[in-house]
Backbone as numpy.savetxt, mean C-alpha at the origin, in Angstrom:
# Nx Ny Nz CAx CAy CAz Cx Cy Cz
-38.17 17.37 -14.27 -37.14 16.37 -14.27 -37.72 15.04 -14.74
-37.17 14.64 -15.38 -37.24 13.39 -15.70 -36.58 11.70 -15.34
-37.04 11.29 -14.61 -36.41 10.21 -13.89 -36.26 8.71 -15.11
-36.87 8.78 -15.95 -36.89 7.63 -16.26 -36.05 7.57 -17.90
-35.74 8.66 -18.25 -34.57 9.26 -19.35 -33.78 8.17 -19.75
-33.54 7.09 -18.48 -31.75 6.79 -18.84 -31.91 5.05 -17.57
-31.31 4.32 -18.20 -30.80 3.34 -17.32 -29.47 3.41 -16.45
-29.50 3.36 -15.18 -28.37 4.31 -14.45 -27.80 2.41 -14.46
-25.92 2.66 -14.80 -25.56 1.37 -14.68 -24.48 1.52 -13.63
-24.42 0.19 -12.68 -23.38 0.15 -11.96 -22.28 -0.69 -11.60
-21.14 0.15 -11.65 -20.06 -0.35 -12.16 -19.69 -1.32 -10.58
-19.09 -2.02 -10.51 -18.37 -2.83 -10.13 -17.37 -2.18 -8.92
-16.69 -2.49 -7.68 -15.16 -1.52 -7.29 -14.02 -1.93 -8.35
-13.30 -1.41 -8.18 -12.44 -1.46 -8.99 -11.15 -2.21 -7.89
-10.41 -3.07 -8.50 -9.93 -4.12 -7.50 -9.09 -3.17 -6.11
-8.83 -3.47 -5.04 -8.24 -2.86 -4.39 -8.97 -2.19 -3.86
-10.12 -1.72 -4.21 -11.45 -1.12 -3.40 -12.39 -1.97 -2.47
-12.27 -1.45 -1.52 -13.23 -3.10 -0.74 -14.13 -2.25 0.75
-14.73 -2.48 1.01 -15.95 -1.93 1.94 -15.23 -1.74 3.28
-15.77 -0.83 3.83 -15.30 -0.43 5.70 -15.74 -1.47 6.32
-14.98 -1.82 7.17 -15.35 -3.13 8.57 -15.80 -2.11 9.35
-17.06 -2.08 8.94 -18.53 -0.63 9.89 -18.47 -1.72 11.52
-18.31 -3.16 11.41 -18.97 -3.92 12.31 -17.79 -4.47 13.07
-16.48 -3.71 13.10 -14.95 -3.58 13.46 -14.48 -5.28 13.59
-14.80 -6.03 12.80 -14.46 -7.46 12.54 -12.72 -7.57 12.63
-12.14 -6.76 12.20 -11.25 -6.58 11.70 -10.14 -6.19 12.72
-11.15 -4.80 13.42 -10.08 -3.84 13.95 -9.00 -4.06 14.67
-9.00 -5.46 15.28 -7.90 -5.49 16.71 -6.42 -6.01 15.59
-6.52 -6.52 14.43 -5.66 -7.20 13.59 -5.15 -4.85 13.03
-5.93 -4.56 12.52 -5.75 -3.63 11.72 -4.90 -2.95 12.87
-5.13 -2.72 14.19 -4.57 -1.46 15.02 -3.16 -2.37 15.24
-2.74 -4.19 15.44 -1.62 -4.48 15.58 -0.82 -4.07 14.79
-1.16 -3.84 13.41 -0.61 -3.84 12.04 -0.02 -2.45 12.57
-1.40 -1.55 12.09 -0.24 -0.02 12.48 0.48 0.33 14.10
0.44 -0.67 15.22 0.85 0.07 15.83 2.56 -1.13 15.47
2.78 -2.04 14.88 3.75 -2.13 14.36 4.57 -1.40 13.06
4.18 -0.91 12.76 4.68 0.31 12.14 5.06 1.20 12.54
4.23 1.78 13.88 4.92 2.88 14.26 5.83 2.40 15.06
5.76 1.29 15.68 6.83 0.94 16.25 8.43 0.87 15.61
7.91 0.43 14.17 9.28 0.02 13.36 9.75 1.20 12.57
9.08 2.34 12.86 9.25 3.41 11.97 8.75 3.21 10.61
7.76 2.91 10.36 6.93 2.57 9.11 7.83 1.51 7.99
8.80 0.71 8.61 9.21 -0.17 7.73 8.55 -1.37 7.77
7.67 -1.21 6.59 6.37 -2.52 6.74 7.08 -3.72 6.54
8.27 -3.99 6.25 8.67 -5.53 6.04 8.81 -6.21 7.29
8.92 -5.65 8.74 9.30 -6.31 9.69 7.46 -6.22 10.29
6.64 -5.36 9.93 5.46 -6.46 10.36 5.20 -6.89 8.92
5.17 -7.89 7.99 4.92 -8.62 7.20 3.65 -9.60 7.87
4.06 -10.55 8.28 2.98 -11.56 9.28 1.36 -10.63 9.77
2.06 -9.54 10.16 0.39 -8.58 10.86 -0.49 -8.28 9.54
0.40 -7.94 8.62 -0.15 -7.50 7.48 -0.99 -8.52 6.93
-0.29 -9.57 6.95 -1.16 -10.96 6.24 -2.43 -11.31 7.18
-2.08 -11.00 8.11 -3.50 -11.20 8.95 -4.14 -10.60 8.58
-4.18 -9.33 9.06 -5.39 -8.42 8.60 -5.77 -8.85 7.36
-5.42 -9.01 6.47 -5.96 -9.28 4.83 -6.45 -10.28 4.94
-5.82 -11.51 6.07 -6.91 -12.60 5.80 -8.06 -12.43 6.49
-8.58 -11.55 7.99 -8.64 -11.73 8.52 -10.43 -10.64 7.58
-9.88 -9.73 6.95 -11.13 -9.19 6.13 -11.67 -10.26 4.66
-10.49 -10.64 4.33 -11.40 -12.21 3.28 -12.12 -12.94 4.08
-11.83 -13.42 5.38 -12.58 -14.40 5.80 -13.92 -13.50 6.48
-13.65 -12.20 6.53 -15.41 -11.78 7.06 -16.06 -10.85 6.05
-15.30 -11.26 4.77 -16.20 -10.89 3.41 -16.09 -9.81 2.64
-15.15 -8.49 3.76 -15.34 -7.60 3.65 -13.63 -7.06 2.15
-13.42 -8.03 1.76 -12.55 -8.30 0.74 -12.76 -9.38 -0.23
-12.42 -9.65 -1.78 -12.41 -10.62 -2.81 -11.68 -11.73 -2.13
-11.66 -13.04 -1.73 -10.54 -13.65 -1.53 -9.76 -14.04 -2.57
-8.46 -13.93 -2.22 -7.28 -13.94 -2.92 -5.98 -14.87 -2.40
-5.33 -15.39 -3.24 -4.14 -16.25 -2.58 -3.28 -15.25 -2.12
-2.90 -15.35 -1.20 -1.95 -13.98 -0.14 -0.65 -14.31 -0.90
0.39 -15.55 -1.25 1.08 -15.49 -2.10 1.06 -14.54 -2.92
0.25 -14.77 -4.15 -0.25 -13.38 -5.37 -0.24 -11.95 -4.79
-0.39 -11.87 -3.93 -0.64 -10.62 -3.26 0.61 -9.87 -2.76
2.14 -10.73 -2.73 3.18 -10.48 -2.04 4.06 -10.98 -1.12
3.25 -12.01 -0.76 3.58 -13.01 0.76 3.89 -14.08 0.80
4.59 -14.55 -0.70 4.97 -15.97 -0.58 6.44 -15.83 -0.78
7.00 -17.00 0.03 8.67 -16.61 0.65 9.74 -16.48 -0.36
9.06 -16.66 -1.66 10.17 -15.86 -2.30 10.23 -14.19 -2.20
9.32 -13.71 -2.17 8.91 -12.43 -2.05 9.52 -12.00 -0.78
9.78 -12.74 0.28 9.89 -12.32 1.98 11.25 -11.45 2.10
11.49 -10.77 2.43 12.42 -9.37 2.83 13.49 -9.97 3.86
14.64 -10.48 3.56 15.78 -10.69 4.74 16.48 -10.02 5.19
16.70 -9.27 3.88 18.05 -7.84 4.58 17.32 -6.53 4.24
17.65 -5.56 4.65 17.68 -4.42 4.41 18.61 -3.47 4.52
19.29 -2.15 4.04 20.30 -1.27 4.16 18.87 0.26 3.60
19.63 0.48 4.68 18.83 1.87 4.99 19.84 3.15 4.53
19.49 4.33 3.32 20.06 5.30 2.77 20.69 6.00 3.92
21.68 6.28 3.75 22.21 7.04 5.07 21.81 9.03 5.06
21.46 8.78 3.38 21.43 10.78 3.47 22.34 11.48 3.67
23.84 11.00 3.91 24.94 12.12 3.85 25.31 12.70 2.63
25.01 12.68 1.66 25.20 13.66 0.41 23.74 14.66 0.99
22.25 14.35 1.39 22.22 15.62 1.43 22.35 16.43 2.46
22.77 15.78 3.70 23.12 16.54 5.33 24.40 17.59 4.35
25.33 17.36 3.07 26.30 18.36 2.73 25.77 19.17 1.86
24.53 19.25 1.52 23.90 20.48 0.56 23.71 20.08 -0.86
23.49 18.54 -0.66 23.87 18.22 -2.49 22.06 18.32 -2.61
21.83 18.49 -3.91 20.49 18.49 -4.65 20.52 17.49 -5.79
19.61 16.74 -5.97 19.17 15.88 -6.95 19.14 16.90 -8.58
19.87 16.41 -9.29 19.44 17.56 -10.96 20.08 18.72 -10.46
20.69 19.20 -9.53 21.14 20.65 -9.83 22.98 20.54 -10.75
23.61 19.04 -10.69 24.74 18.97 -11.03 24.57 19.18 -12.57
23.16 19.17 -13.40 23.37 19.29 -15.09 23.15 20.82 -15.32
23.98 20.92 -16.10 23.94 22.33 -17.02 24.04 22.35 -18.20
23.53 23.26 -18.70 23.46 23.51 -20.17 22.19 23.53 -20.98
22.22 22.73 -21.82 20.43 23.16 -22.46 20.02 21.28 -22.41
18.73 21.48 -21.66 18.07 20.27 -21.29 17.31 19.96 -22.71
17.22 18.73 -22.95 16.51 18.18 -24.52 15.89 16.93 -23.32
14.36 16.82 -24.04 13.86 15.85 -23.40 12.60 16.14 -24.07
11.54 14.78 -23.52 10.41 15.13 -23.81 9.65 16.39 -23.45
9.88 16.92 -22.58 8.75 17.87 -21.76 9.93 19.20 -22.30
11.06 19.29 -22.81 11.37 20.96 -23.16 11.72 20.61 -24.79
């Protein structure tokens, strides 16, 4: 074998990739976050605020790029007031998505 063949190069994370809080800096923000979720039934807009913590809460102990949390989603134009939730009664009656076309499909993929 030859070890010295080649200069091994290393790449960078790729954004959105960011290191484990091994030293749980983080954790008590991270477990509010999800246990508001499960509380809300995973509708992350009503913990919004937990979410921003935690993200700041890993920029400020390094273990993230810092970033303006605005850019990221969190500035009040972005903020979530209403919501309407799908009710699913077309499919509680047996309806299927695409089964209403017939005939000969033209598209990219046939």
């Amino acid at each position: 074998m030859n070890f010295s063949a080649g200069k091994q190069f290393v790449k960078p994370p790729q954004r959105g990739i960011f290191p484990l809080d091994h030293d749980a800096e983080c954790k008590t923000k991270m477990k509010e976050y999800l246990e508001c979720l499960k509380e809300e039934k995973n509708k992350h807009h009503k913990c919004r605020e937990l979410s921003k913590d935690y993200l700041q809460c890993r920029m400020d102990h390094e273990l993230m790029a810092k970033e303006n949390l605005d850019e990221m989603g969190f500035s009040k134009e972005t903020e979530i007031t209403e919501t309407k939730e799908y009710d699913k009664s077309k499919e509680r009656e047996g309806y299927i998505a695409g089964k209403h076309i017939t005939g000969k499909l033209t598209g990219w993929l046939w």
